[in-house]
C-alpha positions in Angstrom: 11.3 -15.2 88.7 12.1 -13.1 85.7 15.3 -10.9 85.2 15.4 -7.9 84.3 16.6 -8.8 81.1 14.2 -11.3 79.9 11.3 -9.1 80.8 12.5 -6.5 78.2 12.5 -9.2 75.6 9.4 -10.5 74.0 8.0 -13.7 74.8 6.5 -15.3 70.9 7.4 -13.8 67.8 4.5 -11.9 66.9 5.5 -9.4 69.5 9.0 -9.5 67.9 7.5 -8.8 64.6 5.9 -5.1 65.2 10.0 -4.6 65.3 9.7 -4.9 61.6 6.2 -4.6 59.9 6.0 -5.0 56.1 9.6 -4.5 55.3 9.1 -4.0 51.2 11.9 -4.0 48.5 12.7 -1.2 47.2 12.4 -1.1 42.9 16.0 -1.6 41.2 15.5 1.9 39.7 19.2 1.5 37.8 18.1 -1.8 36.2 15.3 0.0 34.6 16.6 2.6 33.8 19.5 0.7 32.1 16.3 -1.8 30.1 14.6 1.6 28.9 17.9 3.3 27.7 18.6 0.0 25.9 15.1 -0.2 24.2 15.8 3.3 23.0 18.9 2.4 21.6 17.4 -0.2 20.0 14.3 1.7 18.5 16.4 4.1 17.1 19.2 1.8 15.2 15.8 0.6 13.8 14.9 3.3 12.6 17.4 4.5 11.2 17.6 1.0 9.6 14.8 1.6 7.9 15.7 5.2 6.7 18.6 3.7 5.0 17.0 1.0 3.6 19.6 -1.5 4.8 17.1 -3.7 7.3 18.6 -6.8 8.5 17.1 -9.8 6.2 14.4 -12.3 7.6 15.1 -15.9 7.4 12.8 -16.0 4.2 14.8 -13.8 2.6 17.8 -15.4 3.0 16.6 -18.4 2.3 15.3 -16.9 -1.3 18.8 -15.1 -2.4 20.2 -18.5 -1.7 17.9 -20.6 -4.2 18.1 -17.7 -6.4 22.4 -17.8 -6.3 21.7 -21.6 -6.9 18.9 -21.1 -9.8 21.4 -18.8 -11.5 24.6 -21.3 -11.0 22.4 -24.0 -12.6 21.2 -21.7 -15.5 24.3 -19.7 -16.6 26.4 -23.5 -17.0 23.4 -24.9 -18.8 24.0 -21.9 -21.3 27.2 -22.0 -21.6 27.7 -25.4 -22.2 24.5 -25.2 -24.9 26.7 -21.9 -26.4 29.7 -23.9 -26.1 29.2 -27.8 -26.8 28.3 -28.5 -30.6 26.4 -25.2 -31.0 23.8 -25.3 -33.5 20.6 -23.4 -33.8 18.1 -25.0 -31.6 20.8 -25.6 -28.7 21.8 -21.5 -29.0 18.1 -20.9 -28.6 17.8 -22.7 -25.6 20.8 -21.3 -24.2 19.7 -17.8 -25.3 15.8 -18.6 -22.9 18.5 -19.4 -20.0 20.7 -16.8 -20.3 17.4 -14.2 -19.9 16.6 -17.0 -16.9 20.2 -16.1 -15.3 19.4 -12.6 -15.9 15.9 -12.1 -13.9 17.2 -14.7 -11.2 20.3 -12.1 -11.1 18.0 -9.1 -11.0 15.7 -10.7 -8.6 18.3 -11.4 -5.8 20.3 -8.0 -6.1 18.1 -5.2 -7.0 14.3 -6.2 -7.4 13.7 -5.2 -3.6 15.2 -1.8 -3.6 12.6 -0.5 -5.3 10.8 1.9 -3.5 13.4 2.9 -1.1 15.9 5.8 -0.8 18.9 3.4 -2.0 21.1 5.4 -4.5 20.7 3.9 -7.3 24.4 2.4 -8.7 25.6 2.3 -12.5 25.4 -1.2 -12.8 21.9 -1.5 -11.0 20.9 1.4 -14.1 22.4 -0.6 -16.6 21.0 -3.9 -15.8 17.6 -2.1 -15.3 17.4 -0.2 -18.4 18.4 -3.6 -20.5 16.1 -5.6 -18.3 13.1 -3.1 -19.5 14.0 -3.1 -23.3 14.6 -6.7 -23.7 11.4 -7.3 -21.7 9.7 -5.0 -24.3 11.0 -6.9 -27.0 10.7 -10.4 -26.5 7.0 -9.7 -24.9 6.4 -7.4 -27.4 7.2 -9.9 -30.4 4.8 -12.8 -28.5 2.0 -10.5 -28.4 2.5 -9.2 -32.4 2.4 -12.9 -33.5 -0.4 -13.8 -31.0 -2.7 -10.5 -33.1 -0.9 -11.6 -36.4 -2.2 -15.3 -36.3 -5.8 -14.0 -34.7 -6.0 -12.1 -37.6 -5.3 -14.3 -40.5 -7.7 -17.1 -38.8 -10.0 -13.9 -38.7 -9.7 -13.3 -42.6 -10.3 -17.3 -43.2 -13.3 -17.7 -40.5 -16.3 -19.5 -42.1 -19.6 -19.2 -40.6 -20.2 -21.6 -38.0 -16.4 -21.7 -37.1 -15.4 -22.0 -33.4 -14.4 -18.8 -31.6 -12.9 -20.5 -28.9 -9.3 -20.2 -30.3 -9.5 -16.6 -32.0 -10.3 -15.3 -28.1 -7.7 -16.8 -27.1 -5.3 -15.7 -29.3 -6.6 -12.0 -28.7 -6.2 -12.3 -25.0 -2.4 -13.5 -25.5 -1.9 -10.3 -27.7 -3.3 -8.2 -25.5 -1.5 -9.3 -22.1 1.5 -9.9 -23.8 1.1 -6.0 -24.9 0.4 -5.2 -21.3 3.3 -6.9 -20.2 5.3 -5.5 -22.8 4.8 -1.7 -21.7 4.3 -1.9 -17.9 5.7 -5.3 -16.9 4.4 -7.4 -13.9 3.6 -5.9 -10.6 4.3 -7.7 -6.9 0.8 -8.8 -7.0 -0.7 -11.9 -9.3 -3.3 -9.5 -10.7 -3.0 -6.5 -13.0 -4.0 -3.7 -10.0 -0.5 -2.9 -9.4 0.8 -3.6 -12.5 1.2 0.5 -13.7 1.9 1.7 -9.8 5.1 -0.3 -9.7 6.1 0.3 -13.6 6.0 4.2 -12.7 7.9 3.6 -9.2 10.5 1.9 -11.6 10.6 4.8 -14.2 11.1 7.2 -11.5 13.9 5.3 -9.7 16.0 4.8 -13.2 15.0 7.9 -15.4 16.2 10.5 -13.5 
């Protein structure tokens, strides 16, 4: 015979459960709120980042300014010691090629990517720019005026019959050599960018 008490409670669990149907948690609405504040944070210092042109490097990069710090290590001793060590013409020469080496490998790791960004531009980037630009116009432009100089003496001594092969060639090295001279290289391996980039670097340094 039942008590009292034992009739009131239930007798299997599925009478205990309508007690308690589909008791659901309840989202952690601080939590996300906290994730979405923090992705805005985030989003922003990126952008502003990249407003001030001072993005955090890539492992590439890195990896680049340090073979470029070794490359110009390797070629400023070489020149040095060529300046330095019995000095005599051919050795001053080839310390002369390296030195211009040191000097691109310089350029490249301190200055070559702030082009086209809002970087100020600083007195010594100006300076190693502007002697960057005119010893490039020089040395480039005195390959291309032997290269035309030579095409045209074997021009003058051309006999009928004579092969052409090397008189193209020699007109081709003039004429990149002259292309190079005045705009310089662009950052692709073709010429398409080639007078894009030279005016992005004349309107960074000229004004």
């Amino acid at each position: 015979m039942q008590t009292a008490v034992e009739a009131t409670q239930p007798d299997d669990l599925s009478v205990s459960s309508t007690n308690y149907l589909h008791v659901e948690a309840q989202p952690d609405w601080g939590y996300m709120r906290k994730r979405v504040e923090a992705q805005k944070a985030a989003e922003l210092a990126e952008m502003k980042s990249t407003a001030d042109g001072s993005q955090p490097k890539e492992r590439w990069e890195i990896i680049e300014r340090l073979v470029l710090l070794a490359a110009t290590t390797c070629f400023v001793g070489s020149a040095a010691w060529l300046f330095f060590v019995k000095p005599d013409p051919i050795r001053v020469f080839s310390g002369y090629l390296l030195s211009i080496l040191a000097f691109w490998t310089v350029w490249q790791m301190l200055y070559e990517d702030r082009l086209g960004t809002s970087e100020p531009v600083t007195r010594a980037e100006r300076v190693m720019a502007a002697i960057w630009m005119v010893h490039r116009a020089l040395a480039v432009g005195v390959v291309g005026l032997v290269a035309l100089a030579v095409a045209i003496l074997e021009l003058t001594s051309m006999r009928p019959g004579s092969d052409l092969w090397s008189f193209g060639a020699l007109i081709f090295l003039a004429v990149a050599a002259g292309w190079v001279a005045i705009f310089g290289a662009g950052r692709f391996k073709s010429m398409s960018d080639d007078r894009s980039v030279h005016n992005e670097r004349v309107r960074r340094y000229k004004r």
